[in-house]
N, C-alpha and C positions, 0 to 999 in steps of 0.2 A: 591659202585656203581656196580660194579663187583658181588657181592652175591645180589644184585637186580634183574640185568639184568637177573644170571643165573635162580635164583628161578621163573623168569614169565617166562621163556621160556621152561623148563624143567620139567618132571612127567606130561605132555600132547602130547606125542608122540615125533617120530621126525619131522612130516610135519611142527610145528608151528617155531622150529630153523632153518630148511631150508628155509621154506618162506620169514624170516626176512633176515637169509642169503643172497638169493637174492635178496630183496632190498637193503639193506644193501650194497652187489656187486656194483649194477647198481648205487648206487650214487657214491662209489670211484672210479666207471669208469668214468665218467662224469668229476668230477672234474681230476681227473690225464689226461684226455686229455685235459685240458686247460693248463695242467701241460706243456704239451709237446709243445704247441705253444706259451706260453709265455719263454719258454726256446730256442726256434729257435729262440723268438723276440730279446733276449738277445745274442745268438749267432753272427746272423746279426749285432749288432748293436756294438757291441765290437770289433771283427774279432777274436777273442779269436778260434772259428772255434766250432763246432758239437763237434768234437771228444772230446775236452776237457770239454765243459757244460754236454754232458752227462753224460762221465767218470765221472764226479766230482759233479757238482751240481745237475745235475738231479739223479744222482743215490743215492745223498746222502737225497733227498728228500723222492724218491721213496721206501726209505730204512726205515723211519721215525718208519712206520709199524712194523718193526721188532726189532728197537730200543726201543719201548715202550713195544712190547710182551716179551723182552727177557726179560730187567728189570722187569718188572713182574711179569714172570714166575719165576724168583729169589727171588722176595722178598713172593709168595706162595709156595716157596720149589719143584718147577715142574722144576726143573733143564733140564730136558731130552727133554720138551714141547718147552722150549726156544732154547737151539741147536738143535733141532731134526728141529726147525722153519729155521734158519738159513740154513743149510744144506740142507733142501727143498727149500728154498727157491733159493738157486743156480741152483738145477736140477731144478726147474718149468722155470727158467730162458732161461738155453740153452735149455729145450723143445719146450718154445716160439721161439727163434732166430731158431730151426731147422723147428716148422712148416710153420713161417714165410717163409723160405729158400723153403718149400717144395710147400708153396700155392701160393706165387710167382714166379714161374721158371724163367717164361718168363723175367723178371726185373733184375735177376740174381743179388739178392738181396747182396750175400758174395762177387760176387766176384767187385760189384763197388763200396764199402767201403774202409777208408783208413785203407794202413796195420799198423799206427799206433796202431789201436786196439790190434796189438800185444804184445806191451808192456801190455797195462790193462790187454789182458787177460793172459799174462804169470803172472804176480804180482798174477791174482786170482787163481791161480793153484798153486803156493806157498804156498800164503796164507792158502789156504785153505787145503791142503796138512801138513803143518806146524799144524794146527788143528786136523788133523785126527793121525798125530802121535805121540799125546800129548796126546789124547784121550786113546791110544794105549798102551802109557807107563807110561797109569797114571801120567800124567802131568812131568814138567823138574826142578822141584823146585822151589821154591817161594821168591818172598820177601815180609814178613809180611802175609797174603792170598791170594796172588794177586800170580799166576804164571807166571814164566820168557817167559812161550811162548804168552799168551796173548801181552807182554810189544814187545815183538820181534817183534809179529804181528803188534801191530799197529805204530811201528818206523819203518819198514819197509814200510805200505804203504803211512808213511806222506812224504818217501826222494823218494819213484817211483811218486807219484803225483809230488812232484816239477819238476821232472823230464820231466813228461808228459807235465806241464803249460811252460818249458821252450821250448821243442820241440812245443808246440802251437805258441808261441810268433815268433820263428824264423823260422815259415810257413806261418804265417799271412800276408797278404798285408801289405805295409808299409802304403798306405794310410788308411786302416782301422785300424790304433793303436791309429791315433788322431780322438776322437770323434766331429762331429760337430753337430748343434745346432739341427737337425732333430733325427740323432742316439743319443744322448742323449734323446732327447724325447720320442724315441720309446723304450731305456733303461730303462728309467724311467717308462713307463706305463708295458713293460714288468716285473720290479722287484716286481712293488706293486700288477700286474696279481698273478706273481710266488710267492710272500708271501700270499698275500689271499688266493691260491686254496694250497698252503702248510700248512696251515691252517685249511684247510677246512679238507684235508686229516688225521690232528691229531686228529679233534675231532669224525669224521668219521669211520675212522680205527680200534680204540680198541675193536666200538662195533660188527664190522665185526667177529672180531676174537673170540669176546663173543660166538655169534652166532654160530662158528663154534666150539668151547669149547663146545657149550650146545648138539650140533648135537654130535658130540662124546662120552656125557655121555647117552642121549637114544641108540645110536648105540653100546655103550656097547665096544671103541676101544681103544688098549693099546697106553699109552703117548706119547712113540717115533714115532708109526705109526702115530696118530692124529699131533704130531709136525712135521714129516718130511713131511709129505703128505699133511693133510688137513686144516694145518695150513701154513705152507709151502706156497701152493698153495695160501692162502687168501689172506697174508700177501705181495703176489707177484701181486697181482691185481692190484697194482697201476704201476708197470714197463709193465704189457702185457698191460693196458690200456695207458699209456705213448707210448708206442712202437709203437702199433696200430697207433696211433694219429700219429705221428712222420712217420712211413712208409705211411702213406695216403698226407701227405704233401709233400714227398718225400726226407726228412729229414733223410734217411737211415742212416749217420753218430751215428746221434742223435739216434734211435732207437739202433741202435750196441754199441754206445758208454755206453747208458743206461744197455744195458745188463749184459755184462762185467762188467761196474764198480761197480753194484751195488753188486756182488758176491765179489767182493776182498772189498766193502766196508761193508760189512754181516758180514765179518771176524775180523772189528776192533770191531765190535757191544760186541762180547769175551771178549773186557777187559772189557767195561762198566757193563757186565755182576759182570764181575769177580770182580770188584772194589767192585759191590755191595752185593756178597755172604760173607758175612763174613767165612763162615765155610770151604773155600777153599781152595786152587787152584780149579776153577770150574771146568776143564775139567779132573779132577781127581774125579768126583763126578759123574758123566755121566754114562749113558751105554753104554756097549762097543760096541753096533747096531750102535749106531752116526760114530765109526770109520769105520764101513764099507760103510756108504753111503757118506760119506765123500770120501773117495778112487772114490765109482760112480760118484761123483761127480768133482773129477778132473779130471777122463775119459772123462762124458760129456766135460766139459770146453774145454780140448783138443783138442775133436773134432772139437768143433766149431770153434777154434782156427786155427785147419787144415785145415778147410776150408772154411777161409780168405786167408790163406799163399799159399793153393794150386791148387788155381782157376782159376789163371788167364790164359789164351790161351786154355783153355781144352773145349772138347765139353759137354755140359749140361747132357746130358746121364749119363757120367762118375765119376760125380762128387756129384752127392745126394747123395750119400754111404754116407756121412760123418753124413749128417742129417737124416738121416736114423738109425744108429745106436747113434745117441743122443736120439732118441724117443724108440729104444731097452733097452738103460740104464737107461732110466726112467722107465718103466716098472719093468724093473728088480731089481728096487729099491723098487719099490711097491709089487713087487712080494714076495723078502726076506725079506719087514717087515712085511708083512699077515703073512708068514709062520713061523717068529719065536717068 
């Protein structure tokens, strides 16, 4: 499928892979905002709360995208196209939650969020941090092809997630833990919502990223760039269009929560990766550019992270620095992989 789609799109300039591109876009926008309000209907209806459907099921939805380019990019040998996705796909992330910060003032969108999100996003600065310096040191040794830091990464984020559902649980109303015969109902039409348009998302998505594969080869761009950037960005379409949805509702939890989780959920995508390269430890197969935007990329996170944690009682003026320089380190991520 894959050598179909690229051959009709490609040896006829690059307008006819952007054009698909953009449709392409505008349907996994669509569906990921139904994404985002069958995930509020599930929220409501559980009392499970925002912060933890996003962290966890919406991000891990949202993420779909990236699970299916990375595997892929493994079994065509484009090792660098798959983390290089990954890696972008964190920075496209906190670039959303900062322009959002930025086009919102007034809403003061970080600082009426819960600081729960702190935990996600410290998990995803680990995580992803733990990847950059695996990349670094050419991986921490193996068992069989499978590298110890993949296996670390993703045991580490299955005991911070319990952690998170348990901190839900004992924030939750007590009358919303028993469901009655309405929330069940709106459970129910919620889950078979959120499996449909999760769905919709899978069959959707691959060809998104085709598209943005095929624009790469008339553009003539090197695989790390194309993976951290412009793949990065595609594969992230379905969290800024979750997000979007989710802040127009007023769903801010849900929009932050999505953000966050889906970076520190990017990072168990590694092992799936890694199970499947046989010829590995993967991140020992990598280029070493991954470990630098990886580093940007814990910066971004940070930031965003600070300004949740540092918001509160401060005046408006004072406090955009933070989103501000999340949209520098993105840039500057783009900047050092043009130029090297």
């Amino acid at each position: 499928m894959r050598d179909l789609v690229q051959s009709l799109l490609t040896g006829h300039g690059v307008l006819l892979p952007l054009g698909a591109f953009i449709l392409l876009g505008a349907a996994v926008f669509a569906i990921a905002s139904r994404l985002a309000r069958y995930a509020d209907a599930i929220a409501d209806a559980t009392g499970l709360g925002r912060v933890w459907i996003g962290t966890v099921l919406l991000a891990a939805s949202t993420s779909l995208p990236e699970l299916i380019t990375g595997v892929n990019a493994v079994v065509l040998d484009v090792v660098d196209i798959g983390v290089g996705d990954l890696i972008g796909a964190t920075l496209a992330n906190m670039l959303v939650l900062a322009l959002l910060d930025l086009s919102l003032a007034r809403r003061r969108v970080l600082d009426n969020v819960s600081r729960d999100h702190a935990l996600v996003g410290t998990l995803a600065i680990v995580l992803t941090a733990m990847a950059g310096a695996a990349i670094a040191s050419r991986s921490w040794g193996s068992i069989g092809h499978i590298g110890w830091e993949t296996i670390a990464i993703v045991t580490i984020y299955i005991v911070a997630m319990r952690a998170v559902y348990q901190t839900s649980q004992e924030t939750a109303p007590p009358d919303q833990l028993e469901l009655g015969e309405t929330s069940r109902t709106v459970l129910r039409e919620g889950l078979v919502g959120f499996g449909a348009a999760t769905v919709g998302l899978l069959v959707t998505a691959p060809f998104l990223v085709m598209s943005a594969e095929a624009i790469s080869v008339e553009a003539g761009l090197t695989r790390t760039f194309v993976g951290t950037l412009l793949v990065g960005v595609t594969t992230s379409l379905p969290e800024i269009a979750t997000t979007v949805a989710a802040a127009r509702i007023g769903a801010l939890d849900l929009a932050v929560g999505n953000l966050f989780g889906s970076p520190a959920f990017n990072m168990c995508v590694l092992f799936a990766m890694d199970v499947a390269y046989l010829p590995g430890p993967l991140l020992a197969h990598v280029s070493p550019q991954n470990a630098l935007t990886a580093h940007l990329a814990v910066l971004a996170v940070g930031l965003g992270l600070l300004g949740i944690l540092a918001r509160r009682g401060q005046r408006i003026g004072l406090v955009r620095i933070q989103s501000v320089l999340v949209v520098l380190a993105y840039a500057g991520a783009a900047w050092l992989l043009a130029v090297q």
